[in-house]
C-alpha positions in Angstrom: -25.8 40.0 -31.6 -28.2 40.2 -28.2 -26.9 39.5 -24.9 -28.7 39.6 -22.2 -27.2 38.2 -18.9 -29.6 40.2 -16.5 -31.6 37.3 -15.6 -31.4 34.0 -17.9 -28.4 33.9 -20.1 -29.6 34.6 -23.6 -27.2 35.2 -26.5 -28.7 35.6 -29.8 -26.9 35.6 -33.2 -29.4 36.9 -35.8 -32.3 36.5 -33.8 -30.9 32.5 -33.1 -30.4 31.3 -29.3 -26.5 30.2 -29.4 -27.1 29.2 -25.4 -25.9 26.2 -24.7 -28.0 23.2 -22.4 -24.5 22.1 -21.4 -23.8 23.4 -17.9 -20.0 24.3 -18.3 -20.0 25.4 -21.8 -23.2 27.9 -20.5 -20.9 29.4 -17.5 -18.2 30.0 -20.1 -21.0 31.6 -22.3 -22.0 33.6 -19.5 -18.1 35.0 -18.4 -17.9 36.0 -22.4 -21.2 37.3 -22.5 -20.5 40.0 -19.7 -17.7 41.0 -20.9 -18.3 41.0 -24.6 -15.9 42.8 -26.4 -13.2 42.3 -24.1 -10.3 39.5 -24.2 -11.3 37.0 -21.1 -7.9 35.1 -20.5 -8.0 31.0 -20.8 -7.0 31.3 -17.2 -9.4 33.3 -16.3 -12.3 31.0 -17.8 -10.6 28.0 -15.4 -10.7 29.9 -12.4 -14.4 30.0 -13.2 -15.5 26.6 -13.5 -13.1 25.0 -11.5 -13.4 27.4 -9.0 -9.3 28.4 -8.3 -8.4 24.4 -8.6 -7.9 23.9 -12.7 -7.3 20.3 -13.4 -3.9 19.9 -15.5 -6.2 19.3 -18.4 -8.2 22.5 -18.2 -7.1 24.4 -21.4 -7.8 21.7 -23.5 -11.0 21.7 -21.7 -12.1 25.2 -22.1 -11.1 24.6 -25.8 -13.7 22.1 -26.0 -16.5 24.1 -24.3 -15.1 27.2 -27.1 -15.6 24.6 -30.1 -19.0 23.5 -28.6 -20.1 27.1 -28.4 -18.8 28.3 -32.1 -20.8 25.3 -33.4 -23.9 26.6 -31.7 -22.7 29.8 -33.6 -22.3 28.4 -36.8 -25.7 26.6 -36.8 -27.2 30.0 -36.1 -25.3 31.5 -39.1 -26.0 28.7 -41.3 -30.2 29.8 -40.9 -29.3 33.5 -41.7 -27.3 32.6 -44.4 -25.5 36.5 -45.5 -27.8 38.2 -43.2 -25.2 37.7 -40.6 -22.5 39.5 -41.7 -19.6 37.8 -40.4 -18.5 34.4 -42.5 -17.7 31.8 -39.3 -18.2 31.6 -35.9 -14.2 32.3 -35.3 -15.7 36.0 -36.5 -17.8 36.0 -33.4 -16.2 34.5 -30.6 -12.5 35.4 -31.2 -9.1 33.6 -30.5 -6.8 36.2 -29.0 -3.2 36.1 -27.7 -4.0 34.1 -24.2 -7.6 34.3 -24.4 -11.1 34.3 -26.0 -13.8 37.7 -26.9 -16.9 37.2 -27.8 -17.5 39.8 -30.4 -21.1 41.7 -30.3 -20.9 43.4 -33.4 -22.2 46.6 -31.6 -25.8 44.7 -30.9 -27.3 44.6 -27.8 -26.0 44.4 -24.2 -28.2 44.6 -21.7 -26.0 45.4 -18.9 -24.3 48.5 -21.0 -27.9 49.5 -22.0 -28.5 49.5 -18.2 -25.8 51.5 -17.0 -26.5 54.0 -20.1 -30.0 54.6 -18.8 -29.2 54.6 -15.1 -26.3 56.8 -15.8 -28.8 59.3 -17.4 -30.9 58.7 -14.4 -28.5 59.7 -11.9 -27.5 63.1 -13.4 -31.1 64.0 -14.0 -31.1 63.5 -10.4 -28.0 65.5 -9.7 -29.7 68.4 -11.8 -32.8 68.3 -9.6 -34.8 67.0 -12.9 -36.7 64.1 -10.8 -39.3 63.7 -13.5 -36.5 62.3 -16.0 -34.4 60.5 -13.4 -37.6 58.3 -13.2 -38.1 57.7 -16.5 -34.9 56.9 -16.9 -33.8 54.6 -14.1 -37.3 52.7 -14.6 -36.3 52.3 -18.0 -33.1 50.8 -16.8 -34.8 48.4 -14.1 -36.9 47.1 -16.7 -34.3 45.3 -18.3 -34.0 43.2 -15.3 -36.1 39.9 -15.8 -34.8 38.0 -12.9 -31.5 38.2 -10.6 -28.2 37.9 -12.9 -27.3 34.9 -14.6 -30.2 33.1 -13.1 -29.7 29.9 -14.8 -26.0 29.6 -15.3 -23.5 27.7 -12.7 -21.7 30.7 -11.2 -17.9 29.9 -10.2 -15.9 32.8 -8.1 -16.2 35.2 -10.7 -19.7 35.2 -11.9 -20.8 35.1 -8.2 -19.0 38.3 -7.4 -20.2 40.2 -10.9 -23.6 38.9 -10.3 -23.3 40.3 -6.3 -22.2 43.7 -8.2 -24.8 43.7 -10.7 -27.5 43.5 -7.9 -25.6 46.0 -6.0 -25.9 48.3 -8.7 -30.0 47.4 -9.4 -30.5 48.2 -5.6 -29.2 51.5 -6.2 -31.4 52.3 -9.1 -34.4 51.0 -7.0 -33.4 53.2 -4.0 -33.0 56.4 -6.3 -35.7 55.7 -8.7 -38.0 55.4 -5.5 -36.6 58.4 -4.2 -37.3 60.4 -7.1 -40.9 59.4 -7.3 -41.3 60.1 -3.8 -40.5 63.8 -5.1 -42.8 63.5 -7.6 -45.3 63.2 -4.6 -46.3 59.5 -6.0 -46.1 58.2 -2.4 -49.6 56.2 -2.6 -48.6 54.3 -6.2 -45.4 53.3 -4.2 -46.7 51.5 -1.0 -47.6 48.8 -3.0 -44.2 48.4 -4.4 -42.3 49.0 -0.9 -44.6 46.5 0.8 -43.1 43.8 -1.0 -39.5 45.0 -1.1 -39.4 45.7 2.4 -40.1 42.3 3.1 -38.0 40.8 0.8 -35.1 42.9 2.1 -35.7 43.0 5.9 -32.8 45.0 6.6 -32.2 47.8 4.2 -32.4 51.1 6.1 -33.0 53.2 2.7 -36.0 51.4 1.7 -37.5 51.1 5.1 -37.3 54.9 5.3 -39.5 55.2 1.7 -41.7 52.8 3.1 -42.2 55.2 6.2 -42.5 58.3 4.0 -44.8 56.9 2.0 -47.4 55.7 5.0 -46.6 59.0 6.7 -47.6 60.8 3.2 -50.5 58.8 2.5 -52.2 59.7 6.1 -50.7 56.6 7.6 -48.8 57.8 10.3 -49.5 54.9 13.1 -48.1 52.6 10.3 -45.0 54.2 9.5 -44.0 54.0 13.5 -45.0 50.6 13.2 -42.7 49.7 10.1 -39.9 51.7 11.7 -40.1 49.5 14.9 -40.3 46.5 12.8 -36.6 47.6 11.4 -35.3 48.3 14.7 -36.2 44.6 15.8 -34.8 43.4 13.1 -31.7 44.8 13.3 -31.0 44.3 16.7 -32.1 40.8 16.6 -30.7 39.8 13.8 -27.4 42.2 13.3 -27.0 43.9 16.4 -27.0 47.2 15.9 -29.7 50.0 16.1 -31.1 51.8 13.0 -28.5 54.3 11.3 -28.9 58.5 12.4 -30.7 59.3 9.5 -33.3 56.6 10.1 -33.9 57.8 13.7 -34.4 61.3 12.7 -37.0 60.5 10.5 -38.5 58.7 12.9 -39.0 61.3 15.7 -40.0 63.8 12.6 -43.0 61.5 11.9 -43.8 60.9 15.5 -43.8 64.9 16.4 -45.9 65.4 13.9 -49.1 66.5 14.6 -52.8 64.7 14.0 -53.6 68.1 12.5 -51.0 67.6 9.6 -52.3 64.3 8.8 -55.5 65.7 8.5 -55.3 66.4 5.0 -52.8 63.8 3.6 -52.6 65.8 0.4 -50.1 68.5 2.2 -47.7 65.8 2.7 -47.4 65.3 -1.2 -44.2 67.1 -1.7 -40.9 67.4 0.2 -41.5 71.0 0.8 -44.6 70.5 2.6 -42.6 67.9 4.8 -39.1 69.6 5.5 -38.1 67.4 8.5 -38.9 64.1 6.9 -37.9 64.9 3.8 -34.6 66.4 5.3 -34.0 62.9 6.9 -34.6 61.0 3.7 -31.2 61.3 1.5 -29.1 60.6 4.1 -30.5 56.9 4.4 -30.4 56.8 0.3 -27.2 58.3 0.1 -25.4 55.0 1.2 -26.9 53.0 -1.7 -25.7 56.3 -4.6 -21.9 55.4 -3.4 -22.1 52.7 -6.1 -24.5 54.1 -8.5 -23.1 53.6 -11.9 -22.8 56.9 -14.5 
């Protein structure tokens, strides 16, 4: 079996979509999905799509959706023929004592393939090895192919594992970044941070790459100018000024000199930029509280 919920739902059996067009019976799909290999109560499964308000009818309701799902299953096993290993669809998605599991077989799941790889990430990073901890955490973002369960109805508790999820891809981005920034990529970066720190106007840790990466790349007038941006925003918007860390950084790159920016090369690696690069973790180290691994 493939699952992949980190973007559109798609659940393969044997290579064959079992993803239903069905809205409710996809949202059920989805809550199994994530947590494949785990029991999912009935009751939890009617909080979901009925958002905390389950009509009196709603287990024989969910029962419906679970038939309409295993006979997606068994047309998928009926093109496979003994290639699937299992006999029936009651061999994949399981009736347990009070609830359902939808049984992966040991294939592919994106989300534990993504917390595998961004787990390796972060203890690369924790042993100072920045070249892996990019490899690895880039491997991991690239399973992303859009925000989680993009196409499925989300009900109270896909909306707060698809907040999580994202939560957790932020923090890959943020130390990913970060360890490129070691690896004195700073001018294949501004591309990338141009667009995320527009799309999130208000994240302190990316806004402080951003700057890093202009001051690195020669582009000192520009980093002042993307810090000032921040601080608008956050006082317009949120009321508050930019964090410690942030301001530090800030006065680091503005007291430093037009004669270190004459060669942008020197600002290539953190040792060649103690004060800015001293600055730096402590704006990233908000987003590593939730890092997964």
């Amino acid at each position: 079996m493939e699952i992949r919920v980190l973007g559109a739902l798609d659940v393969r059996v044997c290579g064959v979509s079992v993803v239903p067009s069905a809205p409710k019976p996809r949202q059920v799909l989805g809550l199994l999905a994530l947590r494949a290999d785990q029991v999912v109560p009935a009751g939890v499964l009617a909080d979901e799509l009925w958002s905390g308000r389950p009509p009196r009818s709603a287990r024989t309701t969910v029962q419906t959706y679970v038939l309409q799902l295993r006979d997606l299953i068994d047309r998928a096993l009926a093109r496979v023929g003994a290639e699937a290993g299992v006999s029936c669809a009651k061999d994949v998605l399981v009736t347990s004592p009070g609830g359902y599991m939808l049984n992966s077989g040991g294939g592919l799941a994106d989300v534990r393939e993504f917390e595998r790889l961004a787990g390796m990430g972060y203890r690369a990073i924790d042993a100072d090895d920045h070249p892996l901890a990019a490899r690895m955490l880039g491997e991991a973002l690239a399973l992303w192919r859009g925000p989680a369960f993009a196409d499925v109805p989300v009900g109270g508790q896909l909306a707060v594992e698809a907040r999580r999820l994202e939560e957790t891809r932020l923090c890959a981005l943020d130390q990913r970044i970060d360890a490129d920034l070691r690896l004195g990529r700073h001018r294949v970066l501004l591309a990338e941070l141009t667009v995320l720190v527009d799309r999130y106007r208000t994240h302190e840790s990316l806004h402080g790459q951003y700057m890093v990466a202009l001051h690195r790349s020669g582009r000192r007038g520009e980093a002042l100018e993307a810090y000032q941006r921040l601080r608008n925003t956050l006082v317009r918007e949120l009321g508050m000024e930019p964090s410690a860390g942030l301001r530090r950084l800030q006065r680091s790159i503005l007291l430093a000199g037009p004669e270190r920016l004459a060669g942008p090369e020197r600002l290539a690696g953190p040792e060649r930029e103690p004060a800015v690069a001293a600055a730096l973790p402590e704006g990233a180290g908000a987003a590593r509280l939730s890092r997964v691994g």
